[in-house]
C-alpha positions as CSV (number, residue, x, y, z in Angstrom):
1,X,0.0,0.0,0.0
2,X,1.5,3.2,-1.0
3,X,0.9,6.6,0.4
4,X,0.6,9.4,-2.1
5,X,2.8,11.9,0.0
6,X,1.5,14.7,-2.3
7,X,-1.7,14.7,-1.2
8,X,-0.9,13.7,2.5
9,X,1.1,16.8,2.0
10,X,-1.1,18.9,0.7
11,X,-4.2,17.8,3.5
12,X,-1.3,18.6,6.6
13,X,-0.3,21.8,4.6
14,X,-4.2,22.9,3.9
15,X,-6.0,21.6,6.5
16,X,-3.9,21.5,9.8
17,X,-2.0,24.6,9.0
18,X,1.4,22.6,8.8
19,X,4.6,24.3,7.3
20,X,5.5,22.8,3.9
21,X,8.9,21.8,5.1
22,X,7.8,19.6,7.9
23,X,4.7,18.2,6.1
24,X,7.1,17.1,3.4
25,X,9.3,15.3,5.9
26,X,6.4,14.2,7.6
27,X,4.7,12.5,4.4
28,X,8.2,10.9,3.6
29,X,8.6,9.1,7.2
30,X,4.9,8.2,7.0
31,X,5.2,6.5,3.7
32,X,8.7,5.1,4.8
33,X,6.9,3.3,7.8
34,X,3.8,1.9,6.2
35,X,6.4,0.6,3.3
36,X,8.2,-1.1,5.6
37,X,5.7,-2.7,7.7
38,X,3.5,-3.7,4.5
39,X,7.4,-5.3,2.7
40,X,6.8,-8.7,3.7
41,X,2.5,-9.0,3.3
42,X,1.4,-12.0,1.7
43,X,-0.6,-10.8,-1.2
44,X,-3.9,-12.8,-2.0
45,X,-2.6,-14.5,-5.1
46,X,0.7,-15.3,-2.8
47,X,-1.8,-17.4,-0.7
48,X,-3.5,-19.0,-3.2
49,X,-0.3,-20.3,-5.1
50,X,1.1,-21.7,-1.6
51,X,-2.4,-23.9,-1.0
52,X,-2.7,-24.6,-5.1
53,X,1.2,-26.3,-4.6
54,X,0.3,-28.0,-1.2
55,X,-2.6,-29.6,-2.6
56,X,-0.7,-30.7,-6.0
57,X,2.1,-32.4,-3.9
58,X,-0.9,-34.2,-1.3
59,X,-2.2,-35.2,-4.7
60,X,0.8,-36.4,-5.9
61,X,1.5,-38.2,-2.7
62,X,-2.2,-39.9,-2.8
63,X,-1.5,-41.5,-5.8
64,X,1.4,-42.2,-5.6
65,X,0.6,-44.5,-2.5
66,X,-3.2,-45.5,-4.5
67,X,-0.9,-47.1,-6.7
68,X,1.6,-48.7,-5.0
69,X,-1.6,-50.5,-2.8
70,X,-3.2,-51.4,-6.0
71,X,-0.2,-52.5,-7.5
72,X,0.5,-54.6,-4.5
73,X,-3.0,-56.6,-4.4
74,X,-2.3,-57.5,-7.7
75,X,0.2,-58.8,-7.4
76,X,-0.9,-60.6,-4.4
77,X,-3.9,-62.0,-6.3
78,X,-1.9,-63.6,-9.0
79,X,0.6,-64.8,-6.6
80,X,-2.5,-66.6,-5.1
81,X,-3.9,-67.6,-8.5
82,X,-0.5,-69.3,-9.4
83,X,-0.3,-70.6,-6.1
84,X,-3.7,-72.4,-6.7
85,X,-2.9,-73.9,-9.9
């Protein structure tokens, strides 16, 4: 979120009867602060494209381990078929 220090200016300036000089520093610390505590925000789309690669790799992981289970009774039912003839 940025500040628009000209306007923030211009309302301390117009409106509380500020001196330029000291609005302008003003507007520049203000802006300064609210950069810096807003830097390291996740944004919305940040979020999503965590969860959207979390639930890929569960995905992955689900059938990857579906697989290996059916690949395993399989094999256990021929082993049984064989085993019967």
């Amino acid at each position: 979120m940025a500040l628009d220090r000209l306007r923030f200016h211009n309302i301390l300036v117009r409106e509380m009867d500020a001196p330029s000089e000291t609005a302008t520093k003003l507007a520049e610390v203000v802006d300064d602060g609210i950069e810096h505590a807003t830097n390291d925000l996740a944004t919305k789309r940040d979020v999503e494209h965590a969860i959207a690669n979390e639930v890929n790799r569960l995905l992955r992981w689900m059938v990857a381990i579906g697989a290996t289970i059916g690949g395993t009774i399989i094999a256990l039912l021929i082993a049984l078929i064989v085993r019967g003839i």
